[in-house]
N, C-alpha and C positions, 0 to 999 in steps of 0.2 A: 335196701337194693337201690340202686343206682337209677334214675329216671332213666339212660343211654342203654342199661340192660333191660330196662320193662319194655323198653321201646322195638327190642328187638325182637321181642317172643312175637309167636302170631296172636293176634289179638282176635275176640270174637265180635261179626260184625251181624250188622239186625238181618234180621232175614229174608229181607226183601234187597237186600246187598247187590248190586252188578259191577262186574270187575272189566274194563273193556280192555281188552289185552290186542299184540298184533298190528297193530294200524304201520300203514307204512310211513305216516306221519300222523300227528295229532297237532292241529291249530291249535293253541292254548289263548293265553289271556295272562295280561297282568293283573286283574281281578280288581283294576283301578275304574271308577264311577266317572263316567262324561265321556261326550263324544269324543273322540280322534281329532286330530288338526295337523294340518303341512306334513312335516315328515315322518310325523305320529303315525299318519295312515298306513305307509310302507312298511312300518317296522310290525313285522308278523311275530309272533312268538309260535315258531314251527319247530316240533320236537319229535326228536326217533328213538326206539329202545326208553320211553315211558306206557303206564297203565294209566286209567281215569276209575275210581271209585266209588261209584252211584247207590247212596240208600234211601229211602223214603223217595222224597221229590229234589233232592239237592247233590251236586257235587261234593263228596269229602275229601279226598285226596286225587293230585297230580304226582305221579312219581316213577321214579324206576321202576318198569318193571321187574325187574327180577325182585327188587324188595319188595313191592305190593303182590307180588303173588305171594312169597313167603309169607308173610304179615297174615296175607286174608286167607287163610285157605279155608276153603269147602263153600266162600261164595258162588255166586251162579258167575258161569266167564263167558263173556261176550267175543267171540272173536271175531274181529275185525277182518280177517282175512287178506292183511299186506292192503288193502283198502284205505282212505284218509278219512280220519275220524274230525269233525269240524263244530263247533257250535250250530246245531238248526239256523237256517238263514231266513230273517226278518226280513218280510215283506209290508213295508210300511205308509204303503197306499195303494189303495186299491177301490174299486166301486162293482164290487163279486157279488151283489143283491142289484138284480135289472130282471125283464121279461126278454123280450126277443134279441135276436143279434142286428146290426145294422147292416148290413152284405151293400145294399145298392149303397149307401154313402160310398163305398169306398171306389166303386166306380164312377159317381158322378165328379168324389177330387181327378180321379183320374182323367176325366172330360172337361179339367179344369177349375172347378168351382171350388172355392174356399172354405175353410170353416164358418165366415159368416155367412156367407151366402148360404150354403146350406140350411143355416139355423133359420135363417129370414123367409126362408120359403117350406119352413117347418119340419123339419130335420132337425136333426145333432139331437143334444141335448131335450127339446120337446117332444122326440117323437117317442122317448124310451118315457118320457112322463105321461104322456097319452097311452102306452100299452103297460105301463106298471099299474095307473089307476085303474085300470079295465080287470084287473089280476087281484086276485083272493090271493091271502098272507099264505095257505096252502101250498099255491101252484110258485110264488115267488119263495119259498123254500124248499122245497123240491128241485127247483132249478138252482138255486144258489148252493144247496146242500152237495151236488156231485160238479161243482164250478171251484168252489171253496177246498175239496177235495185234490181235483185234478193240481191247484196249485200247492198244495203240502205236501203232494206228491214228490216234486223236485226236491224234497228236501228241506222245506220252509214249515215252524213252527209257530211263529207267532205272523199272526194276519190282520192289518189294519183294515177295515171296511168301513166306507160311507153308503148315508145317507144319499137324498138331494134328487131321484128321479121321482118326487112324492109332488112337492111342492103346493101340498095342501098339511094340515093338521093331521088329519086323518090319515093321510097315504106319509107321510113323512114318520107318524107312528108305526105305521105297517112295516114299513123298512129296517127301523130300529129292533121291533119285535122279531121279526124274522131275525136279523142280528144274534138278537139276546137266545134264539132257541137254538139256532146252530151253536152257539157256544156249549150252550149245557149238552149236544149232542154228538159234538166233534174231539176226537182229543184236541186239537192245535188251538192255539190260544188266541183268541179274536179279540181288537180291540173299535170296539163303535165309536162310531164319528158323525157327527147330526151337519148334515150340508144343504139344510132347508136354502139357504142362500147361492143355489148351484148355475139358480139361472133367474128373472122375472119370469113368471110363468107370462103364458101368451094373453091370459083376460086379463093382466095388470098392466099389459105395455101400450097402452093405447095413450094415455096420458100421464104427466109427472105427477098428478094428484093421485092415479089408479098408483102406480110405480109404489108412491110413498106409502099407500096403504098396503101394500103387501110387504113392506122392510114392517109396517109397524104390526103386522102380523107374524112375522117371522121373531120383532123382541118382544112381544107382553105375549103373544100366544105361544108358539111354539118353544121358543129357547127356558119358559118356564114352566112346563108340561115337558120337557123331555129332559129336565133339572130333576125335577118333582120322582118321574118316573123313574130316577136311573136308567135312563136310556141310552147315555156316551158319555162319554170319556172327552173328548174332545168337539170344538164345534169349527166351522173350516165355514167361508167366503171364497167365492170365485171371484176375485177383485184382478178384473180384464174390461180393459176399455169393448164399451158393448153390454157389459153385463153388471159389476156392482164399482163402482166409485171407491177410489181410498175412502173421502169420508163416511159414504155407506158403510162399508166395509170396519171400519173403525166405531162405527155406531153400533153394527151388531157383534162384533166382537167382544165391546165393551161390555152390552146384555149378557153374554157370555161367560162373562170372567164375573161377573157377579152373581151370575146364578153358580157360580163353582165347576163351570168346564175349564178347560185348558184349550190352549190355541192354537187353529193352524191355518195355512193361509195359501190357495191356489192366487201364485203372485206370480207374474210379468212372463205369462206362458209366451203369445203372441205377439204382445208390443207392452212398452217399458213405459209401467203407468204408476211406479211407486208400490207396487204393493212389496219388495222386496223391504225398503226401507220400513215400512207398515209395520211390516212382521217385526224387525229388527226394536223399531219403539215400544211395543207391544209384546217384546217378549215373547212371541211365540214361540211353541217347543218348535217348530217346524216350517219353511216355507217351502215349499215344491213348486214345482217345473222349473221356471226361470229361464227360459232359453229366452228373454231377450232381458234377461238383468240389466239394469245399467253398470257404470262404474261405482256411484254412486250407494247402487243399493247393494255391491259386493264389498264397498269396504263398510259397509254397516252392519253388514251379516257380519265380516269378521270381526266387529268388536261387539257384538251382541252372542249372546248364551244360544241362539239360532241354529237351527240344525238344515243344511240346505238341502234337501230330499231332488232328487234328480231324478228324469223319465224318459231316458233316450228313447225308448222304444216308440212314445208314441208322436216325437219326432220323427222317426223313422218312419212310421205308419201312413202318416201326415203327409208325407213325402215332401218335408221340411229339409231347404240345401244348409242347414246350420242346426247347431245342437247348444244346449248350455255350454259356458266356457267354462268346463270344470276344473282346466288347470289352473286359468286365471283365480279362481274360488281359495284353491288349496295355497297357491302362493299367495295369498292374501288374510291367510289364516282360517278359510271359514270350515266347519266340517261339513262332509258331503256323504248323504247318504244315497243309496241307489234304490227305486223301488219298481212295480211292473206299471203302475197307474191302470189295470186291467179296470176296463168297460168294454160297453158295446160297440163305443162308435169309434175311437180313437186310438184306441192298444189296447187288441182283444186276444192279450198274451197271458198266460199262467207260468209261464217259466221264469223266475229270479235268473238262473243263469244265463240265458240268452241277456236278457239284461247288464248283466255281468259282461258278456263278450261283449255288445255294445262299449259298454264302460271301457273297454280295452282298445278298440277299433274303433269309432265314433268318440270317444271323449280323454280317448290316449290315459288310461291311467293302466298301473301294472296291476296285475294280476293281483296285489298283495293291498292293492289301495279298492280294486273291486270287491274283497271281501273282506275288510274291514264296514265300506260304504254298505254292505249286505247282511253283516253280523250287528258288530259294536256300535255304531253309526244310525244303523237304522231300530237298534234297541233304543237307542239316545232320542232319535225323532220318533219316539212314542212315549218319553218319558220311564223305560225299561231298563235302563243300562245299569241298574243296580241288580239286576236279576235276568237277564238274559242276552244271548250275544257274544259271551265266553265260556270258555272251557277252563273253570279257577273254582277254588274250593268256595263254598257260600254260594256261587249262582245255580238256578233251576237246572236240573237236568235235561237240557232240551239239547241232543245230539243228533247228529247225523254220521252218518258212515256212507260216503261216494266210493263208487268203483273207479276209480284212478289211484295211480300211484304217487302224483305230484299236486299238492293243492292247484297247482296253474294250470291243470288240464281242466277243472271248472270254469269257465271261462274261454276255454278251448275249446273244446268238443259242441261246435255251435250247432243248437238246440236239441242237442242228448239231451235226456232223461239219466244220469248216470247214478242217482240216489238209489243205494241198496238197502240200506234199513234209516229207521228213525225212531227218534222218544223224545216225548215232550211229559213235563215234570217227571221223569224217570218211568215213563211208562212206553212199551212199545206201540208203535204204531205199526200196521202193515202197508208200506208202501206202493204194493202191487194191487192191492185193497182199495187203498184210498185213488188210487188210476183207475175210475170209471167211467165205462163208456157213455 
């Protein structure tokens, strides 16, 4: 018998089989490893009148429907209901483990004050580390557990989280730990990130000798205790004039890559202090924010393996008159990914897609460049893009299905909720579920 004839009978699939039928488009994937770049980003792989065929944890077939029904019959069938079926969107930084919200920051920028200023008069960043120490790993999971939540709601599978409002041993563990139990808790797949180096805390800034003993607390203490513990995946620097130095920054980094993390790097949010090119030397999987890059340090992303993680949102927040230059980025070859940067004090957003319409309206990319920067992109700025971020045979089953008829209404519909179902490694989630109050 002919392999063209076996191939045609309906074959038996394992029994845990999902057949996703209906969509009125399915985003797919060329099932190719590595970020997107220049025109790479735009070019969608958007298909009509195919099936997606889910068994265990993985994709097995992309195909004509009408063949994949024949083929599979008496799988379970998922109908899409004229809905767009999408790879889950990676959100790929975030800081979703804090205590309280910051509410008055955002009226005091409004009365003028700056982000340093704020911090200088004990705010921003120190006030969330004053009320996270104060907080049992209990109460800072419980909050993080229906925060973590609200954002996989939108439709987001995989969740970057940091570290960083600890800024002791002890409370930079707590943070991780929390981390590590929502995972074993949550379906959606969290990836931990140790950002002991988020800020100097306030009892090391009084002098450079205090200063230097808390960088040498962060390499021999912390980055080799949270090695030791499997604690993160990655370790991240906030290298901003004000807070850690390129050379700082490339001293703990280096700790880092030798205890066996991977690197990422809050670079050139505020003012353009090298940390772009940092990342680029350095390798890192990722540099984020960047709205004041140089030129300098965009054509270094573009010839470095660098993944440029973007955060309109808390530009926005900020009430910042400029935003990264993301087209400059893409004609320059770097890839760009989109993420929410959800905190307390600075974009206290759960939605990827509002982010997304950003990306559209604030950083002028199409529709088709926002959801690559939110799939494939932001798999790749976590090191993932060999396993999530498309819709292609081999990667994880992590889908979604939005109530729109055109992938470009994601991005449209500014700050819907439009995620109707979801599955992460081929498992269902309940979206309306996971939207708690």
């Amino acid at each position: 018998m002919s392999s063209r004839k076996r191939s045609a009978e309906p074959r038996r699939s394992a029994s845990n089989a999902l057949l996703f039928v209906n969509a009125a488009q399915i985003v797919c994937g060329s099932g190719r490893v590595g970020p997107r770049r220049g025109t790479e980003m735009n070019a969608l792989d958007v298909r009509t009148d195919v099936a997606v065929l889910v068994s265990d944890d993985t994709i097995r077939e992309v195909g004509a429907q009408r063949d994949l029904r024949r083929r599979h019959r008496g799988v379970k069938t998922i109908d899409c209901e004229r809905g767009v079926l999408m790879p889950a969107l990676v959100d790929s930084h975030t800081h979703a483990v804090f205590g309280a919200p910051r509410a008055t920051e955002h009226e005091m920028r409004a009365a003028g004050l700056d982000y340093m200023e704020i911090a200088r008069r004990g705010g921003g960043i120190h006030a969330s580390v004053r009320d996270v120490r104060a907080r049992n790993e209990s109460d800072l999971l419980a909050l993080a557990r229906a925060r973590v939540r609200r954002l996989a709601a939108f439709g987001v599978g995989t969740i970057e989280i940091k570290s960083g409002y600890g800024l002791t041993l002890e409370d930079e563990l707590k943070l991780l730990r929390v981390i590590r139990r929502l995972s074993s808790e949550l379906p959606v797949r969290l990836v931990p990130t140790f950002l002991g180096a988020h800020e100097i805390p306030l009892e090391y800034r009084d002098t450079a000798v205090r200063r230097r003993e808390y960088i040498a607390i962060v390499v021999n203490e912390m980055i080799p205790t949270v090695a030791r513990e499997k604690l993160a995946a990655f370790a991240d620097v906030f290298c901003e004039a004000g807070v850690y130095t390129v050379a700082e920054s490339r001293a703990i980094l280096t700790a880092a890559r030798k205890a066996g993390m991977k690197l990422k790097l809050h670079a050139d949010e505020l003012s353009s202090t090298g940390g772009a090119e940092l990342a680029a030397e350095m390798n890192a999987t990722s540099a984020d924010h960047l709205a004041a890059i140089s030129d300098d340090g965009i054509r270094a992303l573009g010839a470095s393996g660098t993944v440029a993680t973007i955060l309109p949102a808390t530009m926005l927040f900020l009430g910042k008159p400029t935003q990264a230059p993301a087209r400059r980025m893409l004609d320059a070859g770097v890839p760009v990914a989109l993420a929410t940067d959800f905190n307390p004090g600075t974009s206290p957003t759960v939605s990827l897609p509002l982010v997304m319409t950003l990306g559209v309206s604030q950083l002028h990319l199409s529709a088709a460049e926002t959801l690559t920067a939110a799939t494939v992109n932001g798999a790749a700025a976590l090191g993932l893009s060999d396993r999530v971020g498309q819709i292609a045979p081999g990667f994880e089953a992590d889908l979604a299905v939005f109530d729109i008829s055109d992938y470009r209404e994601l991005p449209y519909w500014l700050g819907a909720r439009v995620c109707r179902a979801l599955w992460t490694r081929g498992k269902a989630c309940d979206v309306h579920d996971l939207d708690v109050t």
